[in-house]
Every structure is written in C-alpha cells, then in structure tokens.
N, C-alpha and C positions, 0 to 999 in steps of 0.2 A: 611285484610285491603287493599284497593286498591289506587293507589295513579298514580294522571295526572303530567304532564308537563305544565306549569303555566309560564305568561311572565307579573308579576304585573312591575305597572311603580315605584312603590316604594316600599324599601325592609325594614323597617321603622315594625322589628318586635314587638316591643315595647321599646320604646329610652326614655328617660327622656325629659322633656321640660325648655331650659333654653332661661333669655332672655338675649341676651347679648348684654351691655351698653359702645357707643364707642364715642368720639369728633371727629369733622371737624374740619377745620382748622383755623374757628372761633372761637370753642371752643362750639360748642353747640354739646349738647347730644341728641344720637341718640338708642330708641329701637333695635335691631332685635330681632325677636321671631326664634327659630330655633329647631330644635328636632332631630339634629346626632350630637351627643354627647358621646365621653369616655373618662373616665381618667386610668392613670394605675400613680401609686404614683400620685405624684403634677405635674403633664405633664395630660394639657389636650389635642387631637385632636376633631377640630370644623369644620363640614361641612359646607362651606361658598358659594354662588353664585357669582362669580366673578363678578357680577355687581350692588351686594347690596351695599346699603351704609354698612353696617357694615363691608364687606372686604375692601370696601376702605379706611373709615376712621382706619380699624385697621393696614392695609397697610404703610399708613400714620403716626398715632402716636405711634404704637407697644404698643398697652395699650387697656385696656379690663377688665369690672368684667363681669362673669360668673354669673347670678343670676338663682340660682335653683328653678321655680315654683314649690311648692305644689298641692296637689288635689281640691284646695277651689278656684284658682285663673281662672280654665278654661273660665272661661267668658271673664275674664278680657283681660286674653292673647287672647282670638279669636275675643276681638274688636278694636286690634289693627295689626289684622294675616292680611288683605286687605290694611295694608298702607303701605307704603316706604318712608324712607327718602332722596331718589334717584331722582334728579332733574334735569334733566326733566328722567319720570319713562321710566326705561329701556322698550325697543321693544318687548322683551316679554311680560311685566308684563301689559301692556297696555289693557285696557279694563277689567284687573280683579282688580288692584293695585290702591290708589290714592294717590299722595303726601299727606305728612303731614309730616310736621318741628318738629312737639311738640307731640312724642306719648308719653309723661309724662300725658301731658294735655288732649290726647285722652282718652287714657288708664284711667286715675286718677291712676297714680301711683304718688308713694310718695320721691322725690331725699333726698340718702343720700351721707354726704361725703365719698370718699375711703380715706382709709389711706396710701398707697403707691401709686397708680396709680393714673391719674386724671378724667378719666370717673368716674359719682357719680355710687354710690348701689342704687338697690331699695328695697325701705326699706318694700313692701309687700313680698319681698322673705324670707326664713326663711334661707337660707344658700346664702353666696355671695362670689364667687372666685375673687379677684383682681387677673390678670397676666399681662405678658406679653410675645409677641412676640418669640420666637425663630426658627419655619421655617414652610414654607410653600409648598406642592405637588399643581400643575397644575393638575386638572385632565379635558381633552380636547377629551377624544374618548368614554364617556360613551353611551350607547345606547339609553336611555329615557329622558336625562338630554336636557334641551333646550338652554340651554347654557351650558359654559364652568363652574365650578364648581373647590373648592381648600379644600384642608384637609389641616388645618392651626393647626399648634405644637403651643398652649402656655404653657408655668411655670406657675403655681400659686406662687403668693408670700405670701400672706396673705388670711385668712380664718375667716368669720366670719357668725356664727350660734345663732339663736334664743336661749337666754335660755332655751324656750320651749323645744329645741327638744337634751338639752343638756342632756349626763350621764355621769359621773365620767370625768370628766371636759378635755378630748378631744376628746370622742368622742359622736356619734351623738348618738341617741336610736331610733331602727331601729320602734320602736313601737310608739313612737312620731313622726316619719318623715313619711310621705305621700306623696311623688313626685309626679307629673302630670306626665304622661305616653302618648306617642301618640302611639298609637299604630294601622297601617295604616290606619290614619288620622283619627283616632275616639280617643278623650280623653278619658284617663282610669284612676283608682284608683288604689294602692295595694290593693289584696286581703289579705285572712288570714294567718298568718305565716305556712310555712309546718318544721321549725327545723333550724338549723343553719350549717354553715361548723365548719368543725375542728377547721378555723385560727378564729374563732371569740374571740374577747374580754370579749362582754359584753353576 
C-alpha cells in the first residue's frame, strides 16, 4: 500500500451534523448549521467561526440547543448551509453567504420550546441537546481557516429524543438513529452495523 502527503483544507473525517439554535439580544432565533462536533459525557466541544452569528450570540447569552440532524434532513440543512444571520455578512463570507433573519422560515424548520435554556428546539431533529456555556479556546494561528475560529466547552443540561429512536427508556437505539454525517463535505448515511464494543448497553 502506498501512501502521499496530502494538505486538504478540511480534516472533517466524518463529524456528525448538528444545527445549533442560539438568541440576539432581541431575542430572535438564529440557525447555525455546523459539523465539528464532540461530546465526551454531557460536555460538548463546538467548532465555532468567530464571526458567525451563532458564536456571538452564544457569547452573548451562554445558551444553546444542540439539535442532531438525521440522514433524511440533508436537504433541509444545505438550504440553509449559504445563509447567515450575521449583519452585515462578515468579509469572508461575502459573495458566497446572504443574510437571512429567519432560517426557521428558510429552512421550514418547525420551533419548539427548550425547557431549561431559551433558544427553541427544532422539532425536525430527532435528538436535541439544551446547554450551556462553560469555556471557550481562541484558535487564531490555524493554517486554512480564514478567519479566526473558537472550540467552545458547553454542558448539556437537558436531553430530549424522539420516541422513535428510543430503547429501554434512556438510551438511544443505535438501529433507529441515522445521524447526518458530513463527511469532507459530502453528506453521508450510517452504513451497516459491523458489532458493538464491550461498554455497550443495549
């Protein structure tokens, strides 16, 4: 097997796609579609552009749901992936980006209420993280990024899943859940199960 040295601008091996739902200072709600995502317990880190709306307003009000797109919603999410809530659209984003106030309305997504946080859910996600806030990395020297870029710590506080893709009532069933995948910027499906680890549950 023979193998090159390679310099892709994104390292986006296959990340889940979530949209995360944030308020200005007006109190309206704002999309972002994003896809660097991990959790390890109820602590997620969010790769954020330090000039979207969604770092500022999460900046701003330390509030946030986490909504985890499925395999069915890809459309959905890429006809709102060219807007911003960023006004007037940052220097980059200019020419590829257009404002738009309302990507509930772009999108046809559907607002629900959160129960601890005050950014709503969206109620075509099948799993919806409320958190909040607790710390933020600067990352300001990366080599592709075009801006300045933050790996932002939230807590989850509250967790809510589709009955659908419920099994023995806390956890998820990895056979009913089908995340959206971006996987270097081509949306994917899970494929077929190959077995499970040790620490599994179900």
């Amino acid at each position: 097997m023979q193998y090159h040295s390679i310099e892709p601008n994104i390292l986006y091996f296959g990340t889940p796609v979530a949209l995360i739902t944030t308020l200005d200072a007006a109190g309206n709600a704002n999309i972002g579609p994003m896809s660097s995502v991990w959790g390890l317990g109820w602590t997620l880190l969010l790769g954020l552009e330090c000039a979207s709306k969604t770092y500022s307003n999460l900046m701003a009000n330390k509030e946030c749901v986490v909504n985890l797109a499925d395999h069915t919603l890809a459309a959905k999410v890429e006809s709102i992936a060219t807007l911003t809530g960023a006004n007037p659209v940052p220097e980059y984003k200019k020419g590829r980006y257009t404002h738009e106030p309302d990507k509930f309305r772009a999108g046809g997504f559907t607002r629900m209420p959160a129960e601890i946080v005050k950014p709503p859910r969206i109620g075509e996600c099948l799993l919806q993280l409320e958190a909040v806030l607790k710390n933020v990395i600067i990352i300001s020297d990366d080599p592709k990024e075009a801006s300045d870029t933050a790996a932002v710590e939230v807590r989850v506080v509250k967790v809510h899943a589709a009955e659908s893709i419920i099994a023995a009532s806390d956890h998820i069933d990895p056979a009913k859940w089908s995340p959206l995948i971006y996987n270097f910027r081509h949306y994917r499906q899970l494929g077929n199960e190959l077995g499970k680890t040790f620490k599994a549950e179900i």
